[in-house]
C-alpha positions in Angstrom: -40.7 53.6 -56.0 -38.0 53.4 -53.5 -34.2 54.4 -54.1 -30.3 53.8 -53.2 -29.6 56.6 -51.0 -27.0 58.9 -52.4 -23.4 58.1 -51.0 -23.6 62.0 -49.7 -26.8 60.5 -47.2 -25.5 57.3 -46.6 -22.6 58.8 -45.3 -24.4 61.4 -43.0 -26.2 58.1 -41.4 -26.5 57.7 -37.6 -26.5 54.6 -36.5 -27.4 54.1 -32.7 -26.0 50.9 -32.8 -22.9 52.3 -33.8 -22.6 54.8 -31.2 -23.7 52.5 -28.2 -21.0 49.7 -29.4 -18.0 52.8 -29.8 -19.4 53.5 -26.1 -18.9 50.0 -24.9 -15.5 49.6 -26.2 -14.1 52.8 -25.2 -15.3 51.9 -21.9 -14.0 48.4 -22.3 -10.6 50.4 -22.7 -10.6 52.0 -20.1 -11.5 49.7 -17.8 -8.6 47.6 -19.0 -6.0 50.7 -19.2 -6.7 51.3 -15.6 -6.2 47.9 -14.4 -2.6 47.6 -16.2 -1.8 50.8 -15.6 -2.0 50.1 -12.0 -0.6 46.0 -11.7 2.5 47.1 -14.3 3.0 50.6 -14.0 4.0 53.3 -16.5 6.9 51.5 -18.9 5.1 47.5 -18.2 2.1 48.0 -19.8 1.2 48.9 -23.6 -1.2 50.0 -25.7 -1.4 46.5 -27.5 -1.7 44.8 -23.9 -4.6 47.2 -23.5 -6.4 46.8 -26.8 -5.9 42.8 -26.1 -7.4 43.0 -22.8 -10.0 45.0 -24.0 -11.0 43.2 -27.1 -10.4 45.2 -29.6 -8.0 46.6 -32.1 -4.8 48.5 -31.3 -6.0 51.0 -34.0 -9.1 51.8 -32.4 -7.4 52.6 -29.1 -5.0 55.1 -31.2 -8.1 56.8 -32.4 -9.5 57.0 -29.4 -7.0 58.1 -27.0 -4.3 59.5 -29.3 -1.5 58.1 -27.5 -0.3 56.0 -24.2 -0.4 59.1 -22.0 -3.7 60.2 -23.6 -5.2 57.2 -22.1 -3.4 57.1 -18.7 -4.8 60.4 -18.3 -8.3 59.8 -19.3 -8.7 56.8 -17.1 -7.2 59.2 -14.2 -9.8 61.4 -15.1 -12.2 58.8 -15.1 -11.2 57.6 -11.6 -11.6 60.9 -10.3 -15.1 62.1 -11.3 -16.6 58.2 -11.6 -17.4 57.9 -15.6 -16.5 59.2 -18.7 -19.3 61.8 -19.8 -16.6 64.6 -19.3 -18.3 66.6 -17.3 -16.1 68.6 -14.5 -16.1 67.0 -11.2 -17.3 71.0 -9.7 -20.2 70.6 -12.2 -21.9 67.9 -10.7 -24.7 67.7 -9.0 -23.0 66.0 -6.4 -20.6 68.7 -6.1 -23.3 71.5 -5.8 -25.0 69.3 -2.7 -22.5 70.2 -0.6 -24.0 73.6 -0.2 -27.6 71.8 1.1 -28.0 70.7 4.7 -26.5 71.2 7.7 -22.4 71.8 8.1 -21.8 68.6 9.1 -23.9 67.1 6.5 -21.9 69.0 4.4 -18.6 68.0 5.5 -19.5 64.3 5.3 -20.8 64.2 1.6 -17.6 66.1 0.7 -15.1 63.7 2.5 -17.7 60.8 0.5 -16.2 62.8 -2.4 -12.6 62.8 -1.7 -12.2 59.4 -0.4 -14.3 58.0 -3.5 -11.7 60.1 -5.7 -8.7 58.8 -3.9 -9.7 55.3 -4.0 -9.9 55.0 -8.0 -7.1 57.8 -8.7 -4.1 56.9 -6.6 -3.1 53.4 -8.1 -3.3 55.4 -10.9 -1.3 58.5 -9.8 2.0 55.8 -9.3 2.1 55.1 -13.3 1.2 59.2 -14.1 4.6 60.0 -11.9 6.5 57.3 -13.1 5.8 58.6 -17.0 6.0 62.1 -16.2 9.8 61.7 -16.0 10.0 60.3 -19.9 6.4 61.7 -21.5 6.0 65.7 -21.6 2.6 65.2 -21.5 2.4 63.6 -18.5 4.4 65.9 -16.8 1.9 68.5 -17.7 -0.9 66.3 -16.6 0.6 65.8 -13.5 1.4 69.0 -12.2 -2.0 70.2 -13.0 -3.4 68.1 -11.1 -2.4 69.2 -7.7 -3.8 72.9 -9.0 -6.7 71.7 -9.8 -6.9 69.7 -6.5 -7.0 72.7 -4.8 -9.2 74.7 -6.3 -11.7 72.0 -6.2 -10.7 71.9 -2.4 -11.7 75.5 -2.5 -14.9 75.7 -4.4 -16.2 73.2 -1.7 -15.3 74.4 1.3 -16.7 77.9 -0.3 -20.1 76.0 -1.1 -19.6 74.3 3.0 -19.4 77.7 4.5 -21.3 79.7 2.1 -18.6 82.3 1.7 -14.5 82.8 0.4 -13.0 80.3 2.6 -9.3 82.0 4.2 -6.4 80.6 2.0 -5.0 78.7 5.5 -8.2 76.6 5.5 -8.2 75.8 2.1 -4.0 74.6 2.1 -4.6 72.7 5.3 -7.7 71.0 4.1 -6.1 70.0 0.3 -2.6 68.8 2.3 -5.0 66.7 4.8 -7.1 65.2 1.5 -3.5 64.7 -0.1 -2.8 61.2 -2.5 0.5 61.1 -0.4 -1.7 61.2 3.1 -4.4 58.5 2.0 -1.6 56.4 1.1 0.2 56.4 4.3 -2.7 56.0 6.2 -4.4 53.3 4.2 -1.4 51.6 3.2 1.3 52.1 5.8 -0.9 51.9 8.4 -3.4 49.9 7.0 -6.2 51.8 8.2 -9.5 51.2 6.8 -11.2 53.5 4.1 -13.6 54.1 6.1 -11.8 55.0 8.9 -10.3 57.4 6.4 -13.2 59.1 5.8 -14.2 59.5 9.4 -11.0 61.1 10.6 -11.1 63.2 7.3 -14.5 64.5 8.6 -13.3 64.8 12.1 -10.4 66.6 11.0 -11.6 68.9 8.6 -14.6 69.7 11.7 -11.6 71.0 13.9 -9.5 72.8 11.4 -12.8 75.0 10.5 -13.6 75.6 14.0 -9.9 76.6 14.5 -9.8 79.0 11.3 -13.3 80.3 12.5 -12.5 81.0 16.3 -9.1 82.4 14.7 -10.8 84.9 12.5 -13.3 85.9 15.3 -10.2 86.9 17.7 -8.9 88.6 15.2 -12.0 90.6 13.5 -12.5 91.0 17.8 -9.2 92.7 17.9 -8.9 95.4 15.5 -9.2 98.5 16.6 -13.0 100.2 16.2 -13.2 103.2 13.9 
């Protein structure tokens, strides 16, 4: 004859249901933090205008996201990578393709990369600055992020070339793939974003052919032993 589960089981349930709809919503959020963030900025928009966008409960976002800059910063993190499994854009399959094909193969899927990136992160990056001067946490956030730019910058052109790429490469390539560069180009000058992309490529083409022609005149130069 069938019983009440104990309260000890009933508690320990898992509930699909429940995990798909906690999904949803916290996408929901999201969603809806990262189009305030970017139409009112930093100080306009707040974590009640988010939850009402959203459709849900202030609360929930709390529990979620912990606080205002918790979820400006996951949505950032969200525009960079594409979703919210929390998997490390250098993890990604996507990430580890850029070692397959030929070099210009190469070069294109990564500047796919980088433009994608800078396309969902930058009107973001205007309401991370704008609360790094008030919120410690954004501070942090935000000057991480141009470290960890770069050494995402590195690990690619290291999978492109298939060895260490030389540290002038690798500064020249993360200043050229720059927020601050996208944004004049695409906004000051109104270019395109794919126009973007195709001078990134182009660009990126000459500065390796420069650092490698550099690096054979000077391997070419030393004195043999």
């Amino acid at each position: 004859m069938p019983t009440k589960s104990s309260p000890q089981r009933q508690s320990g349930y898992h509930s699909p249901l429940r995990v798909r709809q906690a999904a949803e919503t916290r996408q929901a959020v999201l969603a809806a933090a990262a189009c305030l963030f970017t139409e009112r900025g930093w100080a306009g928009t707040t974590l009640a205008a988010v939850a009402t966008e959203a459709g849900t409960a202030v609360e929930t976002v709390y529990s979620a996201f912990g606080s205002k800059s918790g979820l400006l910063i996951a949505a950032i993190d969200v525009a960079i990578v594409g979703d919210d499994d929390g998997v490390p854009l250098v993890d990604r399959p996507e990430f580890a393709s850029l070692s397959v094909g030929q070099r210009s193969e190469r070069l294109v899927a990564a500047a796919q990369i980088i433009t994608r990136a800078l396309v969902h992160a930058v009107p973001l990056m205007g309401a991370l600055q704008e609360a790094s001067a008030s919120d410690e946490a954004s501070k942090v956030r935000l000057d991480a992020y141009e470290a960890d730019r770069r050494l995402v910058i590195f690990g690619g052109l290291e999978l492109i070339l298939g060895k260490q790429p030389p540290e002038l490469l690798v500064d020249s390539i993360w200043a050229l793939a720059s927020p601050e560069v996208f944004t004049k180009l695409t906004e000051a000058r109104g270019w395109p974003v794919d126009r973007y992309e195709r001078w990134l490529v182009e660009t990126a083409t000459a500065l390796l052919w420069s650092s490698e022609v550099d690096g054979a005149s000077t391997s070419s130069s030393r004195p043999r032993r």
